[in-house]
C-alpha positions in Angstrom: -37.5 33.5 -36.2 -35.8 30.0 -36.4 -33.3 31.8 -39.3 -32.0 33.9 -36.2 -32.0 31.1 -33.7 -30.2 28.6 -36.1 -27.7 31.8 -36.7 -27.6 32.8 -32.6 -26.3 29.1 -31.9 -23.7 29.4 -35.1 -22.3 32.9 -33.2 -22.8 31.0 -29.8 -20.7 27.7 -30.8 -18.4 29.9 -33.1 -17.4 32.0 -29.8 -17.4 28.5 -27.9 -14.6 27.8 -29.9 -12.5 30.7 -29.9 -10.8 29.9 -26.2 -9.4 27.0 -28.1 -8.2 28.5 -31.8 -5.1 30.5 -32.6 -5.3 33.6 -34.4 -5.1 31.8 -38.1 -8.1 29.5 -37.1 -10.1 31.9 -36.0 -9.8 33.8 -39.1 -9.6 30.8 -41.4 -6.6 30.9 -42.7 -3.3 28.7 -42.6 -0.3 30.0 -40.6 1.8 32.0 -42.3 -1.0 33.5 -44.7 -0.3 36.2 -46.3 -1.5 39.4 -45.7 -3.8 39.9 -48.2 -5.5 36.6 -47.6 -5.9 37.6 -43.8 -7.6 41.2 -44.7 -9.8 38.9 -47.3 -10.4 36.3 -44.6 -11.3 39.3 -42.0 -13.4 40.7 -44.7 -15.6 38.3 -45.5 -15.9 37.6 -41.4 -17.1 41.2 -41.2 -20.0 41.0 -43.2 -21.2 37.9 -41.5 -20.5 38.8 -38.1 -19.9 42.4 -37.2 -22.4 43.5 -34.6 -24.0 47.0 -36.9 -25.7 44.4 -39.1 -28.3 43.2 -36.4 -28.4 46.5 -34.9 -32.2 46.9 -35.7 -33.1 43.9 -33.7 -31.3 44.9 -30.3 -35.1 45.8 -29.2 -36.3 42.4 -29.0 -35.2 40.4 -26.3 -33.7 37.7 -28.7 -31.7 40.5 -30.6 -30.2 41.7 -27.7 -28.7 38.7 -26.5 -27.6 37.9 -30.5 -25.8 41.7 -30.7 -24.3 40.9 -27.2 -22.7 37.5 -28.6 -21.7 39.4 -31.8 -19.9 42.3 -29.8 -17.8 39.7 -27.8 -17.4 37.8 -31.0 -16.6 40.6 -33.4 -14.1 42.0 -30.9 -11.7 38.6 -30.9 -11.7 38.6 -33.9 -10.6 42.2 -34.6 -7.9 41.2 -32.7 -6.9 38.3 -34.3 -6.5 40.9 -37.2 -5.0 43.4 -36.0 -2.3 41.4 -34.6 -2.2 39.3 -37.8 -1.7 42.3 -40.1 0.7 44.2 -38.0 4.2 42.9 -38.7 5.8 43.6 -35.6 2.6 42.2 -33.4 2.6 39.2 -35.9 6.3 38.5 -35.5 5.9 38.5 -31.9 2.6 36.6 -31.9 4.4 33.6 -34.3 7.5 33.7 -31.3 4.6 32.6 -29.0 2.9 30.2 -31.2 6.5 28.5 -31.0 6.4 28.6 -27.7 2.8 27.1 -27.9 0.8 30.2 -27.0 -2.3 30.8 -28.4 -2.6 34.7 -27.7 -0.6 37.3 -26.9 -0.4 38.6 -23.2 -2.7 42.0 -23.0 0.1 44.1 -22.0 1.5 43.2 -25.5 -1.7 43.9 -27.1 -2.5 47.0 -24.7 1.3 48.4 -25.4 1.7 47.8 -28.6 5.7 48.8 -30.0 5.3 52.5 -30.9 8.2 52.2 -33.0 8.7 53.5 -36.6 6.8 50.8 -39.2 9.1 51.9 -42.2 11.9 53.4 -42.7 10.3 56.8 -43.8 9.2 57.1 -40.2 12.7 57.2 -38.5 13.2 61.3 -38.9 11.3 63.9 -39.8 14.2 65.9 -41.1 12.9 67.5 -44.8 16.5 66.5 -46.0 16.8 63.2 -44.9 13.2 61.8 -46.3 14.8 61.3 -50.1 17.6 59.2 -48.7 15.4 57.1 -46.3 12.6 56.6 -49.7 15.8 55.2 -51.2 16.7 52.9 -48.4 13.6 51.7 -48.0 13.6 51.0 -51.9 16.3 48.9 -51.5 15.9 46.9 -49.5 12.8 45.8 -50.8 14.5 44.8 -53.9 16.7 42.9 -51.2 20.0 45.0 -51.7 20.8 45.8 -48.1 24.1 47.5 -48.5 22.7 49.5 -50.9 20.4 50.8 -48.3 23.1 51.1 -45.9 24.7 52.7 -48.1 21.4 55.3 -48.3 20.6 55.5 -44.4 24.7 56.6 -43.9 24.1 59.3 -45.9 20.8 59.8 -43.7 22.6 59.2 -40.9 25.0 62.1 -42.0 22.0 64.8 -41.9 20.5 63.6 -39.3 23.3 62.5 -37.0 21.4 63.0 -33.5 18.7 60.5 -34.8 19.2 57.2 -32.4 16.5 55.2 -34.1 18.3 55.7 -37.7 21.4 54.6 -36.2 20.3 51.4 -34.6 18.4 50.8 -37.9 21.9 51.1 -39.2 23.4 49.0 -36.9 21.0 46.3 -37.7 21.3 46.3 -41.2 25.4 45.9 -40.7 25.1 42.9 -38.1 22.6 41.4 -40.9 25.3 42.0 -43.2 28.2 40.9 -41.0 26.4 37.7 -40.0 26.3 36.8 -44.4 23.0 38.4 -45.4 23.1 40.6 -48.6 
């Protein structure tokens, strides 16, 4: 029984703490981690903390409380992740931390962008798929104009498709501004 009470007051001062960490500290991991290191970090978290592990002690009036603190624990720190290994979330969540915020409002967290995460997602034209695989090749390999060059061609298929062509007109400001 002390094992559980000397682990109840590590999830109780762990939670404690939370109201004061960003989204890095919680996980324990330096700003600007990468993402595998955050999904490691979150990993190993998990196994210590996530709530389904203590489940068969929620009976007992010490286990309850324990699962309780877990819950509220386990749930900020899902968060933390989620908003860490979402690039758009995490872009916006390292604007705040700029602007020394430590969390993200909820209507950002409860509306997240429902915009396309690649570029395969901006068209579901048969056709266009190939060109936008290509696109999305390149500029991985950092040759934006050569996946301008690919999402013009898209664009050409699929010319209806407003979120191809602002992806089009970003890439061209990018360019314009001296990126290549």
């Amino acid at each position: 029984l002390e094992r559980w009470r000397q682990f109840y007051r590590e999830v109780k001062t762990r939670q404690s703490q939370l109201s004061e960490q960003d989204y890095f500290e919680m996980l324990g991991v330096e700003q600007g981690a990468p993402h595998q290191e955050i999904v490691d970090a979150f990993d190993h978290l998990t196994s210590r903390y996530h709530p389904d592990r203590y489940q068969q002690h929620r009976d007992q009036k010490w286990g309850r409380a324990l699962h309780e603190r877990l819950g509220s624990l386990y749930a900020t720190l899902t968060e933390a992740y989620q908003v860490l290994t979402d690039r758009k979330l995490r872009k916006q969540y390292e604007d705040a931390l700029k602007r020394g915020e430590i969390r993200l409002d909820e209507d950002v967290l409860s509306n997240p962008d429902t915009g396309p995460e690649s570029l395969t997602d901006l068209s579901n034209h048969p056709k266009v798929e190939r060109f936008l695989e290509m696109a999305q090749r390149e500029l991985a390999k950092d040759n934006p104009s050569d996946a301008l060059q690919h999402l013009e061609f898209a664009s050409n298929i699929d010319p209806d498709n407003q979120a191809l062509t602002e992806r089009i007109e970003q890439i061209e400001a990018n360019l314009s501004n001296g990126g290549d």
